[in-house]
Residue frames as a rotation matrix with the C-alpha (Angstrom) as fourth column:
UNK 1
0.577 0.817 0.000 0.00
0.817 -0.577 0.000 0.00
0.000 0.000 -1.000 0.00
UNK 2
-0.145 -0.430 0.891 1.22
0.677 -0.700 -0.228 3.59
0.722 0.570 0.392 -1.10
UNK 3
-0.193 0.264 -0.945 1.55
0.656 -0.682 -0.324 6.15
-0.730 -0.682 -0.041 1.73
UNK 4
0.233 0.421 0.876 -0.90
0.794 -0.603 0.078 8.42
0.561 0.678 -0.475 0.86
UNK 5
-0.755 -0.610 -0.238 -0.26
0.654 -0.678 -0.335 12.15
0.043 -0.409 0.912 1.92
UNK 6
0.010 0.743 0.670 -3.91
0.109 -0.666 0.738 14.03
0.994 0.066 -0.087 2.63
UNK 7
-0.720 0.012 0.693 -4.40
-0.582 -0.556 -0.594 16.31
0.378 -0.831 0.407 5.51
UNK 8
-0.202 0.692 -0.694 -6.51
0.946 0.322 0.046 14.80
0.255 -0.647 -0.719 8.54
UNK 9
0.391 0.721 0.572 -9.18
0.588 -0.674 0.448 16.71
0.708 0.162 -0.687 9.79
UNK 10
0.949 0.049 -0.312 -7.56
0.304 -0.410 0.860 17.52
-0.086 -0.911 -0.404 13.18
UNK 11
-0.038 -0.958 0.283 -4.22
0.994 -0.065 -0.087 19.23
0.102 0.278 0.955 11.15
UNK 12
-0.726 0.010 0.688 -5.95
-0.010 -1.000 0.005 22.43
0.688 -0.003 0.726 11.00
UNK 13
-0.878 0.434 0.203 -8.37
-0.359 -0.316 -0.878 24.32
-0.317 -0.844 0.433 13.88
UNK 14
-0.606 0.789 -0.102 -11.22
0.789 0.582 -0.196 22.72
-0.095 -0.199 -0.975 14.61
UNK 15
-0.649 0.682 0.337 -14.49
-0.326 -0.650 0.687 24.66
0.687 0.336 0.644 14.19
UNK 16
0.546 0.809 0.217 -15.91
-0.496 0.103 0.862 23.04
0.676 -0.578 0.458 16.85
UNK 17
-0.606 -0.610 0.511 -13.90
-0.795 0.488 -0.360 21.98
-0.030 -0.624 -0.781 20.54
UNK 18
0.182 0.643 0.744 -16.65
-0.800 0.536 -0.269 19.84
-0.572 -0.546 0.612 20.97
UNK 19
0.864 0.178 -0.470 -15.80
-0.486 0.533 -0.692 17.68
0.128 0.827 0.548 17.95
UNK 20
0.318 -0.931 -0.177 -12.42
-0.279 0.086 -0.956 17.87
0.906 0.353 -0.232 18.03
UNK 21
-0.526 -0.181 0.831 -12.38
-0.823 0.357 -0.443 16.94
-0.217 -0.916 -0.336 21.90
UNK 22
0.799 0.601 -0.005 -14.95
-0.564 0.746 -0.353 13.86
-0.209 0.285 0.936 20.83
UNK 23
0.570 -0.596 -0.565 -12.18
-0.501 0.293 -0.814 12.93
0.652 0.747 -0.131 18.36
UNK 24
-0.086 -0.764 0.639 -9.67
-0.820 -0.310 -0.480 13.27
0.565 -0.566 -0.600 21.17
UNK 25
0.041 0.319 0.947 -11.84
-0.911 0.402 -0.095 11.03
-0.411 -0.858 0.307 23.74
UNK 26
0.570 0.296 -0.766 -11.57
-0.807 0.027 -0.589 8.40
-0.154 0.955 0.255 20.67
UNK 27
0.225 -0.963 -0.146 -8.04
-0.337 0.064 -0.939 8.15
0.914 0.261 -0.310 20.72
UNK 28
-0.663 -0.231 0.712 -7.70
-0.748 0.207 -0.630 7.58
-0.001 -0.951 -0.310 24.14
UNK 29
0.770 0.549 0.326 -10.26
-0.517 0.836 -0.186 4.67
-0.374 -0.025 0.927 23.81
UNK 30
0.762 -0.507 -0.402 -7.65
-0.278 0.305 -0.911 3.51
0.585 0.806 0.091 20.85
UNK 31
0.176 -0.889 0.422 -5.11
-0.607 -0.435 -0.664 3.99
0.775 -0.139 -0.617 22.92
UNK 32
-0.357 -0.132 0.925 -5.95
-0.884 0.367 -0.289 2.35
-0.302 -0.921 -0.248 26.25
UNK 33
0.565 0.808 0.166 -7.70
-0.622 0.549 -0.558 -0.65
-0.542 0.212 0.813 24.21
UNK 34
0.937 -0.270 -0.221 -4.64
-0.139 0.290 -0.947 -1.32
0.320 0.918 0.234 21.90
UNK 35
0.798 -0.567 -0.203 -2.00
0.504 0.813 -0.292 -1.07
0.331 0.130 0.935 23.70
UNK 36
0.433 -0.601 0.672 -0.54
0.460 -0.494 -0.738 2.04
0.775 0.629 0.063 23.10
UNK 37
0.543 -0.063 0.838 -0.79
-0.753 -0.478 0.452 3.37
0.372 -0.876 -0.307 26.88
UNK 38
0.892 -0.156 0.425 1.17
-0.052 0.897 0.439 0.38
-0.450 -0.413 0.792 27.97
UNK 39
0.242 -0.949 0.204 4.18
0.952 0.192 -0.237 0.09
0.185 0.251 0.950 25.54
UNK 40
0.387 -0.181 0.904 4.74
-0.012 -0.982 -0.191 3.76
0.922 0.063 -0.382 26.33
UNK 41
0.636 0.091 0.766 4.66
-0.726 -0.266 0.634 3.20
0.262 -0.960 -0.103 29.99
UNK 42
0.961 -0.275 -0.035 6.59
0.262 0.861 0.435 0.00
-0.089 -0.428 0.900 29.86
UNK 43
0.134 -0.918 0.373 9.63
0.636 -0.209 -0.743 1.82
0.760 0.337 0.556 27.94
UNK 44
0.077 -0.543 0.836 9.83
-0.398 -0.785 -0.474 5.12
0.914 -0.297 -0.277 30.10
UNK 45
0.828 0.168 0.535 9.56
-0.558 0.147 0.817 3.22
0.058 -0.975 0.216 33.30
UNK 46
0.937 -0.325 0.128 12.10
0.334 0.941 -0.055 0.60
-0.103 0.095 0.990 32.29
UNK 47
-0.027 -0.875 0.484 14.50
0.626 -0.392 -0.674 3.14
0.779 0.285 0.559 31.52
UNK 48
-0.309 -0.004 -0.951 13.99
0.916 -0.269 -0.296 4.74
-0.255 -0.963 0.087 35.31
UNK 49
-0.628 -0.436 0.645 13.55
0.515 -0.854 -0.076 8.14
0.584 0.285 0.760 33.49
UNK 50
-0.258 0.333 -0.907 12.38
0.870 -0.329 -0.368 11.17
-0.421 -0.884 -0.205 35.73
UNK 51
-0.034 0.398 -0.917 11.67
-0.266 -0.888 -0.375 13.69
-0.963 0.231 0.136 33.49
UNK 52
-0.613 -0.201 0.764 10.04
0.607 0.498 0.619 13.29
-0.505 0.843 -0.183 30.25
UNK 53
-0.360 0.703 -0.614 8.75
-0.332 -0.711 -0.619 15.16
-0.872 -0.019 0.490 27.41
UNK 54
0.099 0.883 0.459 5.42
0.413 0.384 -0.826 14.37
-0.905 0.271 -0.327 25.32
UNK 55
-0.727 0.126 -0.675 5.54
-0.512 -0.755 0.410 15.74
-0.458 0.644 0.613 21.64
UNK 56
-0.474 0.870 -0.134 2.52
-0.595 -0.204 0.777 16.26
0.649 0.448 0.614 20.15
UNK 57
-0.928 0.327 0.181 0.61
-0.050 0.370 -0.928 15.54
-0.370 -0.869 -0.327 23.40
UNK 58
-0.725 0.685 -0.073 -2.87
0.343 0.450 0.824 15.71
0.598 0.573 -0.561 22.26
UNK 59
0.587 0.581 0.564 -5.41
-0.369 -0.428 0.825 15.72
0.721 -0.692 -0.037 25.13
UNK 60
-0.475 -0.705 0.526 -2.19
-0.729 -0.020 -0.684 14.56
0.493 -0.709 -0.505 27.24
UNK 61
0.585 0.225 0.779 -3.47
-0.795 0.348 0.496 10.97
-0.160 -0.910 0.383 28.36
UNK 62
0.176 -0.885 -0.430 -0.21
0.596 0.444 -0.669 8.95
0.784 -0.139 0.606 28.00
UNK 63
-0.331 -0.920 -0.207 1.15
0.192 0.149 -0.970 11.48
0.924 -0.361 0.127 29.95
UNK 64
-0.005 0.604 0.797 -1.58
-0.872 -0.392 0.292 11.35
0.489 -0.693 0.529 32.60
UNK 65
0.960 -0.103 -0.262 -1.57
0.118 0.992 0.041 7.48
0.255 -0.070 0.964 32.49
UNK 66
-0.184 -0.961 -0.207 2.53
0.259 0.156 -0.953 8.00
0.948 -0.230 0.220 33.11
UNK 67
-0.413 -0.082 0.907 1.92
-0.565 -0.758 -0.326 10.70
0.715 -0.647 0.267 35.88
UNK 68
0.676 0.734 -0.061 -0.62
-0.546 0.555 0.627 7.87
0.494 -0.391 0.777 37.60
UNK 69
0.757 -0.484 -0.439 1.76
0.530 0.848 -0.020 4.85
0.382 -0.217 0.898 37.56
UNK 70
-0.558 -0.829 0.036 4.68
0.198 -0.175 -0.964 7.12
0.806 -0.531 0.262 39.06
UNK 71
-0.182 0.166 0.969 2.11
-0.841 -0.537 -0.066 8.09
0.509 -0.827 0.237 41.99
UNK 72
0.886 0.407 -0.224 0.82
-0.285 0.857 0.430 4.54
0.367 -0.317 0.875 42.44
UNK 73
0.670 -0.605 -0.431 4.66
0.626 0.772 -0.111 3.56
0.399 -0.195 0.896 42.72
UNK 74
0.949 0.306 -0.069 5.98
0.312 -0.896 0.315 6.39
0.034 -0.320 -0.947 43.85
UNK 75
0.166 -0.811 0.561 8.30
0.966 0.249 0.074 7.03
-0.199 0.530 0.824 41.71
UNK 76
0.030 0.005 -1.000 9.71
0.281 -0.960 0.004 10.65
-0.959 -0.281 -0.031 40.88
UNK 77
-0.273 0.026 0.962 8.38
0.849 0.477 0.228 11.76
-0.452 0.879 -0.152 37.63
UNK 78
-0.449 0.139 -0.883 8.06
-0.030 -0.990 -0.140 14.97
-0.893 -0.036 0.448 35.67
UNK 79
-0.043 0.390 0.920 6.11
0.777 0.592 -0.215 15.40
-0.628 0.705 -0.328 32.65
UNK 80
-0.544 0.047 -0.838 6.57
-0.336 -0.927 0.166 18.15
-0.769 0.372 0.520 29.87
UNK 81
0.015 0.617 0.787 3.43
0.811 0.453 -0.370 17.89
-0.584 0.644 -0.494 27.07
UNK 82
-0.580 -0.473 -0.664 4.15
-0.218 -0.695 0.685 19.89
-0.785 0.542 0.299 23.97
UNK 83
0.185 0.510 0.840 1.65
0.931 0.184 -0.316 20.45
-0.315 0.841 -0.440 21.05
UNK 84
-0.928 -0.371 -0.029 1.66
0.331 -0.859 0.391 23.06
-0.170 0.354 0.920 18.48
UNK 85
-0.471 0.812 0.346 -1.79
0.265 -0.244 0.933 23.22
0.842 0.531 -0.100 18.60
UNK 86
-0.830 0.043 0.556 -3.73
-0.407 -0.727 -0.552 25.56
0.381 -0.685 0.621 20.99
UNK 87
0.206 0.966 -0.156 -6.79
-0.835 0.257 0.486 24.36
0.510 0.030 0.860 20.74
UNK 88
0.147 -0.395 -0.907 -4.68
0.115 0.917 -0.381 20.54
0.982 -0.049 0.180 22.17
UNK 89
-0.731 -0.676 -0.091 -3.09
0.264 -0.157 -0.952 22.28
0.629 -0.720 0.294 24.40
UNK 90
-0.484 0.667 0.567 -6.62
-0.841 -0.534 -0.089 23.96
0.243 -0.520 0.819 25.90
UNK 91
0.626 0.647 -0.434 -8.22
-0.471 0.758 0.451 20.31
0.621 -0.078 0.780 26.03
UNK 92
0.112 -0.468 -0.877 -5.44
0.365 0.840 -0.402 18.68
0.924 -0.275 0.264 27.36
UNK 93
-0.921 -0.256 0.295 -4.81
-0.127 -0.518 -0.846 21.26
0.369 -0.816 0.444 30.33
UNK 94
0.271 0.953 0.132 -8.96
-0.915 0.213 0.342 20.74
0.298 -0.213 0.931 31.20
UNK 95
0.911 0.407 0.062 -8.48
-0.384 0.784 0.488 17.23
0.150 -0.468 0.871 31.51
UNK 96
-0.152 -0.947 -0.282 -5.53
-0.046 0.292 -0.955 17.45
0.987 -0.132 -0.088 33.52
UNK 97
0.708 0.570 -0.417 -6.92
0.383 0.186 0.905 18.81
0.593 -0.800 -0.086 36.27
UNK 98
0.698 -0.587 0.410 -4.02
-0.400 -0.795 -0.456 20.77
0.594 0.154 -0.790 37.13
UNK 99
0.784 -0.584 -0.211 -1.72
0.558 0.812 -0.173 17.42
0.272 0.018 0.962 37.79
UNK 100
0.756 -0.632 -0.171 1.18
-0.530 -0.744 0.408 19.31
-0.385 -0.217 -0.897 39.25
UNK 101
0.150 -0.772 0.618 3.48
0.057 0.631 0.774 16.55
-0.987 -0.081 0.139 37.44
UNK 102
-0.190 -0.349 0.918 2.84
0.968 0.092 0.235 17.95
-0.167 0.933 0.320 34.00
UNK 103
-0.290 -0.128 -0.948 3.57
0.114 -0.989 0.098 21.14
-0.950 -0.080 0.302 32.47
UNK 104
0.566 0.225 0.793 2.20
0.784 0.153 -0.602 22.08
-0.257 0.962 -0.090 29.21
UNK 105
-0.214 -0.678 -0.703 3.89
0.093 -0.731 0.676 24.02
-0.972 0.079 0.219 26.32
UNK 106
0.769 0.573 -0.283 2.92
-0.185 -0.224 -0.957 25.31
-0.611 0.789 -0.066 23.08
UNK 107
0.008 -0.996 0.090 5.85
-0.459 0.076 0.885 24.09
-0.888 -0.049 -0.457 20.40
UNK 108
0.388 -0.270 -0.881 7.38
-0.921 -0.072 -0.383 23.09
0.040 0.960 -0.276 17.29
UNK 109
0.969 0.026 0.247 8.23
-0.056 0.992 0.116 19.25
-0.242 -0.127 0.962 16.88
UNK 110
0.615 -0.534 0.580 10.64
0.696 0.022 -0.718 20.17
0.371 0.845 0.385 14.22
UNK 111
-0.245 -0.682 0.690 11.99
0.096 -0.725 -0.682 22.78
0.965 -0.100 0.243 16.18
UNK 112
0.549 0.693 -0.467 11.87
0.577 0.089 0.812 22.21
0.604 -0.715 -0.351 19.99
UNK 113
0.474 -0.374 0.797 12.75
-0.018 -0.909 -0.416 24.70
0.880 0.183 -0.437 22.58
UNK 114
0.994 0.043 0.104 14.64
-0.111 0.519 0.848 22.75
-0.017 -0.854 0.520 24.96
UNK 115
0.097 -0.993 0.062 18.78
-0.902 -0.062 0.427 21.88
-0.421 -0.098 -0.902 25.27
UNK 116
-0.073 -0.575 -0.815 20.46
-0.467 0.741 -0.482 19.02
0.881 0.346 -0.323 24.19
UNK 117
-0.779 -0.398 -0.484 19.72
0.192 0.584 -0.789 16.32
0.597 -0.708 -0.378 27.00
UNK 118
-0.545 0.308 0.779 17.00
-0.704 -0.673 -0.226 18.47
0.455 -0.672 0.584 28.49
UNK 119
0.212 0.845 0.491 15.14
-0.977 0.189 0.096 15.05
-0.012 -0.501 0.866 29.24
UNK 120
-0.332 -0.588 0.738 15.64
-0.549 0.757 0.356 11.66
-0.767 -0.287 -0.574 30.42
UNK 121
-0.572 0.267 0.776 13.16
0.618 0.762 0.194 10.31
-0.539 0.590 -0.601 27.61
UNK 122
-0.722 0.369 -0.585 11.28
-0.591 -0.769 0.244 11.99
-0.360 0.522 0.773 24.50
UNK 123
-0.328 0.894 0.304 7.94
0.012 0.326 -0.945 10.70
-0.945 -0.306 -0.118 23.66
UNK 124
-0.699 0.013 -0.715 6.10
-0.696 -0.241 0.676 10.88
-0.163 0.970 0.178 20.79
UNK 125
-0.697 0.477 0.536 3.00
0.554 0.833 -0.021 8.52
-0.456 0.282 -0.844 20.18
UNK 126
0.122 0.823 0.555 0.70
0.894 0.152 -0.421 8.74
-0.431 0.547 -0.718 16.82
UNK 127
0.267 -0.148 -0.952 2.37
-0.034 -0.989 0.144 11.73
-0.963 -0.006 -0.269 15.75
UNK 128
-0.545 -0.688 0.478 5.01
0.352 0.330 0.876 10.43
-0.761 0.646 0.062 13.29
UNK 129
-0.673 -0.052 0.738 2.92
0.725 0.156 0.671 9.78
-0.150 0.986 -0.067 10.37
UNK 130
0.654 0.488 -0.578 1.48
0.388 -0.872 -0.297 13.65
-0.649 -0.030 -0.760 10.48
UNK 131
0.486 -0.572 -0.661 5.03
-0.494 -0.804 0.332 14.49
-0.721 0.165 -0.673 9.14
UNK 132
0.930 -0.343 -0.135 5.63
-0.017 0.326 -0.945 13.93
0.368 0.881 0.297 5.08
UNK 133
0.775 -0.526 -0.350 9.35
0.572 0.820 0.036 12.50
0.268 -0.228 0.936 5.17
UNK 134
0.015 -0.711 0.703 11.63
0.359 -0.652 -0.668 15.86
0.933 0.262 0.246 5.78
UNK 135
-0.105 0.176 0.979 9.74
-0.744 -0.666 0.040 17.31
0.659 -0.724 0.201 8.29
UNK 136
0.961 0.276 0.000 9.53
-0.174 0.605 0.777 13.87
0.215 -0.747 0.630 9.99
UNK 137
-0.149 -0.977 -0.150 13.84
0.753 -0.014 -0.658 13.85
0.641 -0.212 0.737 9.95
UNK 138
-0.149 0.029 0.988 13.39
-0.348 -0.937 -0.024 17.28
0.926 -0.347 0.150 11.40
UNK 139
0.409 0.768 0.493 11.42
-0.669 -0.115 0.734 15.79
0.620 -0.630 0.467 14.22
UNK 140
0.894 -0.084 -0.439 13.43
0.294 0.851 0.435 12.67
0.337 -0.518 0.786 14.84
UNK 141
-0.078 -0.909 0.410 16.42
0.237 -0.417 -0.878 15.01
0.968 0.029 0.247 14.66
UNK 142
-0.417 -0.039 0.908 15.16
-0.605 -0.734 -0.309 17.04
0.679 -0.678 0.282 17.52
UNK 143
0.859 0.359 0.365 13.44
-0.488 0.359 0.795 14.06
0.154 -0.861 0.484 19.90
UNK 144
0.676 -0.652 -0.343 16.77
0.591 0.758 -0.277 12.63
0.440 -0.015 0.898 19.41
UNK 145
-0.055 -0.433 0.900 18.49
0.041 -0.901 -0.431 16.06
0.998 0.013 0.068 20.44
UNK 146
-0.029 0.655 0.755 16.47
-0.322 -0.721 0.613 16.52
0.946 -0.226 0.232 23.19
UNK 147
0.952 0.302 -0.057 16.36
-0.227 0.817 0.530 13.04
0.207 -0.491 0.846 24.82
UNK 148
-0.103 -0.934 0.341 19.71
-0.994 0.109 -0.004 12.00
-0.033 -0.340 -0.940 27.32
UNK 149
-0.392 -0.173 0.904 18.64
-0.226 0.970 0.087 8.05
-0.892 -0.170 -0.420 27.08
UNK 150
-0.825 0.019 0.564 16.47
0.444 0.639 0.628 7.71
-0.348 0.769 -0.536 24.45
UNK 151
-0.352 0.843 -0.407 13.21
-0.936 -0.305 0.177 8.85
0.026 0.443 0.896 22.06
UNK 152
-0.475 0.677 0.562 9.93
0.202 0.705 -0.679 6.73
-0.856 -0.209 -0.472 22.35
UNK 153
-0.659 0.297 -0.691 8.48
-0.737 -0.439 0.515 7.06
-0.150 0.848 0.508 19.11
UNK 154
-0.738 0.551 0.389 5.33
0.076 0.641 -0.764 5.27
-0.670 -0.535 -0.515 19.09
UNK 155
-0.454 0.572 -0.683 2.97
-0.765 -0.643 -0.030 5.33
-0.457 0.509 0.729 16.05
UNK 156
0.704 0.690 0.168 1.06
-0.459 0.622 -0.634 3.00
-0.542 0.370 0.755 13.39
UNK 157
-0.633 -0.750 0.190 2.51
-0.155 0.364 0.918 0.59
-0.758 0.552 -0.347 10.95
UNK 158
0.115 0.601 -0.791 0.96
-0.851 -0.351 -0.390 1.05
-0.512 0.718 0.471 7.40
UNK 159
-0.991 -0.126 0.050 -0.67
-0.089 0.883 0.460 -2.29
-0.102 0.452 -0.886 5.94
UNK 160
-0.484 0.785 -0.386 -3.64
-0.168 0.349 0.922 -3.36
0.859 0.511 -0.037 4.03
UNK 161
-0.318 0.541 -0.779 -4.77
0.728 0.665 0.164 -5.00
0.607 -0.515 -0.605 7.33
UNK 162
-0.387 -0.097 -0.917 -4.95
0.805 -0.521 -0.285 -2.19
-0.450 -0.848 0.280 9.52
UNK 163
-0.933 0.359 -0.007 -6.33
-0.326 -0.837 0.440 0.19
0.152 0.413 0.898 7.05
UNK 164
-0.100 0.992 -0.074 -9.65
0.227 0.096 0.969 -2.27
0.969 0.080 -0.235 7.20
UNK 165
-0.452 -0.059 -0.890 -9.39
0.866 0.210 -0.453 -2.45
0.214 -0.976 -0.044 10.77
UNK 166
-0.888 -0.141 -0.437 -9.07
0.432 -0.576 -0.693 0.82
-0.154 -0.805 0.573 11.30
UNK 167
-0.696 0.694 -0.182 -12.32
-0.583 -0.399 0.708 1.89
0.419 0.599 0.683 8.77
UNK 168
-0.327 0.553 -0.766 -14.37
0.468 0.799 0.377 -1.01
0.821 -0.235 -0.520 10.56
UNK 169
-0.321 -0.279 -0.905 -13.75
0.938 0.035 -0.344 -0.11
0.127 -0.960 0.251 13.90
UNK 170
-0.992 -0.126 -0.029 -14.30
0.128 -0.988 -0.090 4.00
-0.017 -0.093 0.996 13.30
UNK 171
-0.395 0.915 0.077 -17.86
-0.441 -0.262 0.858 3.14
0.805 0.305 0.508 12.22
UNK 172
0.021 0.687 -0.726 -18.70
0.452 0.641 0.620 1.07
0.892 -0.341 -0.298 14.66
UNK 173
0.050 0.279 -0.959 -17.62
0.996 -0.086 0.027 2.78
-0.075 -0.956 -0.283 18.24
UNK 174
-0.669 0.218 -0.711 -17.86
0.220 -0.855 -0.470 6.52
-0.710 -0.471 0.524 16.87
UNK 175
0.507 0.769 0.388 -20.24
0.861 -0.475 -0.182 9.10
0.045 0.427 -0.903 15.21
UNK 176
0.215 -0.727 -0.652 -17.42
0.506 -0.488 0.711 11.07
-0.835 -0.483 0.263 15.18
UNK 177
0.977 -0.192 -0.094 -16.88
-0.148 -0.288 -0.946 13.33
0.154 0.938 -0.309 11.76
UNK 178
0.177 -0.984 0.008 -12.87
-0.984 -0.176 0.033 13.58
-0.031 -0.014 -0.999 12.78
UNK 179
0.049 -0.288 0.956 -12.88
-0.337 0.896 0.287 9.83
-0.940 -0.337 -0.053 14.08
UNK 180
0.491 0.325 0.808 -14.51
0.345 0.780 -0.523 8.62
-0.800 0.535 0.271 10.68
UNK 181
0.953 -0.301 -0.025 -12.26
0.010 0.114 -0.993 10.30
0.302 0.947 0.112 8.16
UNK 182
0.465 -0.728 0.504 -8.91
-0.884 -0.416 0.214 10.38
0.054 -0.545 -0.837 10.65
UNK 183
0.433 -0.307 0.847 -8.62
-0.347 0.811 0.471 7.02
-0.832 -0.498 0.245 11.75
UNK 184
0.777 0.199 0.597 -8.93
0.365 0.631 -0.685 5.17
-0.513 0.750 0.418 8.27
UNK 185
0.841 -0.427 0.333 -6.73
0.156 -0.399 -0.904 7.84
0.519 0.812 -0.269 6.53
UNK 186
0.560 -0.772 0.302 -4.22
-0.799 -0.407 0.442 7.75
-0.219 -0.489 -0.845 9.55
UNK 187
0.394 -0.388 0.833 -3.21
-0.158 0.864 0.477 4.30
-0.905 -0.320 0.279 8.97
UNK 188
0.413 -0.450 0.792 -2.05
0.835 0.534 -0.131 4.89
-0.364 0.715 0.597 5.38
UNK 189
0.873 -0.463 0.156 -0.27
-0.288 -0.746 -0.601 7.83
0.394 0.479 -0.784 6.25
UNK 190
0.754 -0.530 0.389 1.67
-0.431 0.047 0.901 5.79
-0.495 -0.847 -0.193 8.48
UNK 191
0.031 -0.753 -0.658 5.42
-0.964 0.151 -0.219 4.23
0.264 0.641 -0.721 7.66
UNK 192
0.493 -0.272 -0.826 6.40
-0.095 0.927 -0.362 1.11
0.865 0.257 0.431 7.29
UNK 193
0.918 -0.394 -0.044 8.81
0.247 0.483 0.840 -0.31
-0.310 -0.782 0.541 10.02
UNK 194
0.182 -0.968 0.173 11.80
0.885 0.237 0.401 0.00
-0.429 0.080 0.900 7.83
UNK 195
0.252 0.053 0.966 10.68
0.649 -0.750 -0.128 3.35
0.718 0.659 -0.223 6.64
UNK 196
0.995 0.014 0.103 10.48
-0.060 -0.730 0.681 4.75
0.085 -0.683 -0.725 9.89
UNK 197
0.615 -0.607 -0.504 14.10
0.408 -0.303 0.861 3.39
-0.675 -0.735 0.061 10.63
UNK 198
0.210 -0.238 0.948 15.29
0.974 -0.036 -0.225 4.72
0.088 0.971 0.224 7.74
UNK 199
0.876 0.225 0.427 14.06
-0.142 -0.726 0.673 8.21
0.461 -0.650 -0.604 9.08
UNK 200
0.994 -0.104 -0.034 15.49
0.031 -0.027 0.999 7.74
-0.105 -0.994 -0.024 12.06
UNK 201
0.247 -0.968 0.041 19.09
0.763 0.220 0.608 7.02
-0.598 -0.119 0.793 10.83
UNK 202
0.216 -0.137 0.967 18.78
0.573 -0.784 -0.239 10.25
0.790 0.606 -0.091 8.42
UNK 203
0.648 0.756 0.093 17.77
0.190 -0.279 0.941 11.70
0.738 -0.592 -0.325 11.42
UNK 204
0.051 -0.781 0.622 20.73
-0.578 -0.531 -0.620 10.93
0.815 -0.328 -0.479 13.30
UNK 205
0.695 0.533 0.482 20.02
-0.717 0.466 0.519 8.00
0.052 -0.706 0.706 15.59
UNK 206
-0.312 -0.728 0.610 22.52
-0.761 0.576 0.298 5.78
-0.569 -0.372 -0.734 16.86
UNK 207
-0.973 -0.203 -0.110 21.35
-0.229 0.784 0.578 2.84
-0.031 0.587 -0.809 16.42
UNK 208
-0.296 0.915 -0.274 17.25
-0.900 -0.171 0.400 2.77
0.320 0.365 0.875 15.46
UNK 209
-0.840 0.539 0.066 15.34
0.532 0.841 -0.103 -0.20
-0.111 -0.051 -0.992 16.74
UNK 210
-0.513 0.776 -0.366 11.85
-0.821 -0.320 0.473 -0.78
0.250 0.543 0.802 15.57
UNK 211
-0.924 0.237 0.299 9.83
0.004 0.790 -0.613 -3.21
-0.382 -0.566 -0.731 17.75
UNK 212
-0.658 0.749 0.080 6.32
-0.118 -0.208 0.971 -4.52
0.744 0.629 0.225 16.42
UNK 213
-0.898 0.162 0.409 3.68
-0.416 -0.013 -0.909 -4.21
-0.142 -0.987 0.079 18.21
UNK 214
-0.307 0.913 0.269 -0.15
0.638 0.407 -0.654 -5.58
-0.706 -0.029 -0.707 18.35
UNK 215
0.455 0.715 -0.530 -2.93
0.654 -0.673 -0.346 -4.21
-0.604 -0.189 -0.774 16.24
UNK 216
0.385 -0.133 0.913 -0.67
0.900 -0.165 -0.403 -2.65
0.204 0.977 0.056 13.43
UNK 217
0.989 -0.145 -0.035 1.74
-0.137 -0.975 0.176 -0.87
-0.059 -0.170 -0.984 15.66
UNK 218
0.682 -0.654 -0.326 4.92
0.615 0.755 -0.228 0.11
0.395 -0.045 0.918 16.43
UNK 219
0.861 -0.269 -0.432 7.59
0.285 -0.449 0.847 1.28
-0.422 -0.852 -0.310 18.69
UNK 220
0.541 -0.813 0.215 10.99
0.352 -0.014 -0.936 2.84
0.764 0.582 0.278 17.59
UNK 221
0.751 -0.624 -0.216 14.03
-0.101 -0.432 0.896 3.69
-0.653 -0.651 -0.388 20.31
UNK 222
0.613 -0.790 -0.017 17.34
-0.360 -0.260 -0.896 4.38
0.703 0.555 -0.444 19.63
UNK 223
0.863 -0.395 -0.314 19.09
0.503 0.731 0.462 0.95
0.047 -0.557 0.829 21.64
């Protein structure tokens, strides 16, 4: 299957929070149902890290679901959540609840405003295949930049099987206008496995690993 290269609906401002926070509540279903909260939480925890930032946070519930498991275990955890989108950033700060473990910031992926090292781990989940193949180096440049152990790069893996999936599945658990043309069209913007590490070694990555995951994902560090 050809990665295809059309805008989702939630690239540009919503016309309506209410939709676009629907959409939002979606993902997080996706998310905690598939998997995706879980291999996220298994990497940054495994790698002890204490301060991590989120790019392209969303409505920020990875890094609420992180912020949990470090209180349950009480573990010392910061959380920075970075979107370039206001309108993210205004949903996700609502349904924080003003979590004193996460800070939010408005930001460039491609261009983050942080040092070299500034965090023990760099997130990233479902983001990836937003960014045509330059601007996704850009990005892996800079979570690699950013990050003193490693980038979490967490997204889809583009295949025939997972495109039906994902068109099945949108109709059935939303009524969502974003859900039903996002989802379907998210899975065949997504890369391959060996595209992404490709990327990643333009990019500047030691050494790229690419773990599959359930469910037509996949994980990418930099071992």
């Amino acid at each position: 299957m050809k990665r295809a290269t059309g805008r989702e609906l939630m690239d540009d401002p919503a016309e309506s929070i209410e939709e676009l926070e629907e959409n939002l509540r979606d993902i997080e279903r996706a998310n905690r149902w598939l998997g995706g909260i879980a291999t996220v939480s298994t990497a940054v925890f495994s790698i002890g890290a204490q301060s991590v930032l989120d790019v392209g946070c969303g409505s920020a519930d990875i890094p609420r679901a992180l912020a949990a498991a470090a209180r349950k275990n009480a573990a010392d955890l910061s959380i920075t959540c970075l979107d370039s989108n206001p309108q993210m950033l205004a949903i996700a700060q609502k349904r924080s609840a003003g979590d004193p473990r996460l800070q939010f910031v408005q930001g460039d992926g491609t261009a983050l405003p942080f040092a070299d090292k500034s965090f023990d781990a760099v997130t990233c989940n479902l983001a990836l295949h937003h960014f045509d193949p330059p601007a996704a180096v850009k990005l892996l440049r800079e979570v690699r930049r950013v990050a003193r152990v490693t980038p979490i790069v967490s997204d889809l893996r583009r295949a025939f099987l997972g495109y039906a999936g994902a068109l099945l599945l949108s109709r059935v658990f939303s009524r969502n206008r974003f859900t039903h043309h996002d989802a379907p069209l998210s899975t065949r913007r997504a890369y391959t496995p060996r595209e992404a590490q490709a990327l990643a070694t333009q990019a500047g990555w030691r050494s790229p690993r690419v773990l599959k995951k359930t469910f037509y994902q996949m994980m990418m560090v930099d071992a």
